[in-house]
C-alpha positions in Angstrom: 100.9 43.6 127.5 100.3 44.1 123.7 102.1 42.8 120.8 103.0 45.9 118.5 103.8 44.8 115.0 105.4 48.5 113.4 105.6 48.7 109.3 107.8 51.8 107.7 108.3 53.2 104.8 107.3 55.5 101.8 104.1 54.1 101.5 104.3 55.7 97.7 101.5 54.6 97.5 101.0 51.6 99.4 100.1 48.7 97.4 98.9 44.7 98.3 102.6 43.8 99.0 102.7 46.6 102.2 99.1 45.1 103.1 99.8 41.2 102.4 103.3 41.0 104.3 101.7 43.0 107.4 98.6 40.4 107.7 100.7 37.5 107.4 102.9 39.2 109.9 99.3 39.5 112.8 98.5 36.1 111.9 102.0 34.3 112.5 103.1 36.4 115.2 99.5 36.9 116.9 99.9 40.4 116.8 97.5 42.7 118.8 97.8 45.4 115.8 99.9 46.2 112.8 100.9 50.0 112.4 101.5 51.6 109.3 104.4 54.4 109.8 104.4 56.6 106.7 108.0 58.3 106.5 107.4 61.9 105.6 111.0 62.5 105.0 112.5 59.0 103.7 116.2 59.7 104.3 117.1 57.7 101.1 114.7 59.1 98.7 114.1 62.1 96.8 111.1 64.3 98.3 110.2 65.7 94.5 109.3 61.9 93.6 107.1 62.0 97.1 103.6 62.5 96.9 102.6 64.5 100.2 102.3 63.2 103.5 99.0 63.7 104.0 98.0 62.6 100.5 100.0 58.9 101.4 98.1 59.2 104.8 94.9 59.5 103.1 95.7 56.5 101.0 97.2 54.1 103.6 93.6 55.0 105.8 91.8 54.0 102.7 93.6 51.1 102.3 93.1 49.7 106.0 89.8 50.6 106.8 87.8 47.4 107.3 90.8 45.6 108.5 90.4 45.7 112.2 94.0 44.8 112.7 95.8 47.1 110.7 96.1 51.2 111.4 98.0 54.0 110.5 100.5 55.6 112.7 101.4 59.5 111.6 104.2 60.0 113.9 106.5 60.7 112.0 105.2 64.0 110.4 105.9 65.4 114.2 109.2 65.3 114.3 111.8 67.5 112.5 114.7 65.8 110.2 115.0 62.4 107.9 112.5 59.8 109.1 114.8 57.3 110.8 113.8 54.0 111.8 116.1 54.8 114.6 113.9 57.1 115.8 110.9 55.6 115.2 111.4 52.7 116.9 112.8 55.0 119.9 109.4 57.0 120.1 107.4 53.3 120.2 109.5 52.7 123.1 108.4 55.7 125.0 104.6 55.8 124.0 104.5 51.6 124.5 106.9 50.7 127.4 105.3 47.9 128.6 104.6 46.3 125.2 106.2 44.3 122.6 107.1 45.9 119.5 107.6 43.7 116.4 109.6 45.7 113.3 108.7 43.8 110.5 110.9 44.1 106.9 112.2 41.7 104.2 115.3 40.0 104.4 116.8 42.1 101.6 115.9 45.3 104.2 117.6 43.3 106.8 120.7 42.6 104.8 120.9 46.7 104.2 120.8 47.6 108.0 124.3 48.4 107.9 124.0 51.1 105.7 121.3 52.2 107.9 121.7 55.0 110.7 122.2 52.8 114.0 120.5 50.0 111.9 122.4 47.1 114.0 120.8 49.3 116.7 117.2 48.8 115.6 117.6 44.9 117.8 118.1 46.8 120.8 114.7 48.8 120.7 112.6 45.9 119.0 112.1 42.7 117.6 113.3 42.2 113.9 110.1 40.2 112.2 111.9 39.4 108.6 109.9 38.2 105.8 111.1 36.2 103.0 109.6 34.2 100.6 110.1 30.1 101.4 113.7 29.1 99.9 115.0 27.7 97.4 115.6 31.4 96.8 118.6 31.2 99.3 117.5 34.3 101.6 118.3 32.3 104.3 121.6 31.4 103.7 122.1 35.3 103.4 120.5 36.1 106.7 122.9 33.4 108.1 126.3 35.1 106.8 124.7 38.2 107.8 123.8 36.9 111.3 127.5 35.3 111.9 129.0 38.6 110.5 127.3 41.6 112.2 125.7 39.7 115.4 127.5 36.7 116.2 126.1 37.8 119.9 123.1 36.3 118.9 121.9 33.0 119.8 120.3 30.6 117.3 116.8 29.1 118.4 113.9 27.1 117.5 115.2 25.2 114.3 117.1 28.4 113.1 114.6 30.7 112.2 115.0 32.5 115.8 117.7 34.1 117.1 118.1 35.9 120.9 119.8 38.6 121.9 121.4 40.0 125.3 118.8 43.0 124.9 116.1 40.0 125.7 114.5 40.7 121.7 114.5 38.4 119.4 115.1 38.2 115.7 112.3 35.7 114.0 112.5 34.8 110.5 109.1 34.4 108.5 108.8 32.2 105.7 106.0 33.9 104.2 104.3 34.3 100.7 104.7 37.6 99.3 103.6 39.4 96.8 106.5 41.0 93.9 105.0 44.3 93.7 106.8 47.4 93.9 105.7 50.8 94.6 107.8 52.2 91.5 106.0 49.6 89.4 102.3 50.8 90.6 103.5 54.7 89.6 105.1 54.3 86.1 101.6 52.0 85.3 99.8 54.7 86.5 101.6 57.4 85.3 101.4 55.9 81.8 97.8 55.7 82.0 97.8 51.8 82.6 95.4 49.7 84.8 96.9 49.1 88.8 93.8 46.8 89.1 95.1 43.7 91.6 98.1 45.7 92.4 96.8 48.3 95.1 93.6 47.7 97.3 90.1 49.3 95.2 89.9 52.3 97.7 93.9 53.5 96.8 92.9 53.2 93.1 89.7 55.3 94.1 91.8 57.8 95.8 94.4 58.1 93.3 91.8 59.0 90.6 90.2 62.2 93.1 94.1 63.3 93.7 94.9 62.5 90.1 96.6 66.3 89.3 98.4 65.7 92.7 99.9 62.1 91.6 101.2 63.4 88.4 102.4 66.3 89.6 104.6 64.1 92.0 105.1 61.5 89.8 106.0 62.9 86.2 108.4 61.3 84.6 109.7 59.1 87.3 111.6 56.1 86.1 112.3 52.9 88.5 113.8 53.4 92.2 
């Protein structure tokens, strides 16, 4: 049996955040692999601000390669409708049923699952791997209320920063550095012609220079998130 870490999202682009919190993630979980799922229709986000699937593809390959415990997953672009994790986390069930699958977010995703479709679902397809940056930034006196509100069937373990649940997954809390980069940050500093040296791996910078008319077209005149 294999332990499947799974990492969503827009990936637009994907900078040394997306990278740093899914490393840290292999090392204290002792994950077999890391997969990057790119959403190709982010059910919360406008598709105009997108660049194109295969164009965030191309940059999350670029971004990996060399780190043997880290690969992109394009599953997504298969199926018809929003990208739900819901359904995400469904397929890994079917293509890996005999191992363990790991869906790792930040504790400020974790606090939104309620707004997400089936998110207090997600626990019954997969482990929750939530990272958040050591308190005292009180994350995890969030998590707690959230815990004692929305799965009081959970039981606490290991100091706190585990909980159990009847489905047999588990719900592990990671006190984790993390790097305060955001995707809409990287694409106005780009946009305005500004270095995103630091910010996104060497090869994403590469590749967003050779799809530079594609970027802007995407991007022009986005402002935050």
């Amino acid at each position: 049996m294999k332990k499947i870490g799974v990492l969503g999202g827009s990936f637009n682009p994907v900078h040394n955040g997306h990278l740093r919190l899914a490393l840290e993630a292999v090392e204290r979980l002792a994950l077999d692999r890391v997969e990057m799922v790119p959403a190709a229709r982010p059910p919360h986000k406008p598709e105009t601000d997108l660049l194109g699937f295969e164009a965030r593809v191309r940059l999350l390959e670029a971004a990996v390669s060399g780190e043997p415990n880290l690969c992109v997953n394009p599953l997504e672009d298969a199926r018809q409708g929003p990208s739900y994790t819901y359904h995400t986390l469904e397929a890994y069930r079917a293509l890996f049923p005999e191992d363990e699958i790991f869906f790792i977010l930040g504790a400020g995703d974790l606090l939104t699952l309620p707004a997400w479709f089936r998110g207090l679902e997600l626990i019954d397809l997969a482990n929750l791997a939530v990272g958040a940056r050591p308190d005292p930034s009180g994350a995890f006196s969030r998590v707690l209320e959230f815990m004692g509100e929305h799965w009081p069937q959970a039981s606490q373990k290991e100091g706190g920063k585990v909980w159990s649940f009847p489905s047999g997954n588990r719900l592990l809390y990671l006190e984790i550095p993390l790097l305060d980069i955001s995707a809409a940050y990287v694409r106005e500093r780009w946009r305005r012609g500004r270095s995103i040296r630091g910010l996104v791996p060497e090869s994403v910078e590469q590749g967003l220079f050779a799809m530079r008319s594609e970027a802007a077209k995407a991007w022009a005149g986005i402002e935050g998130e």
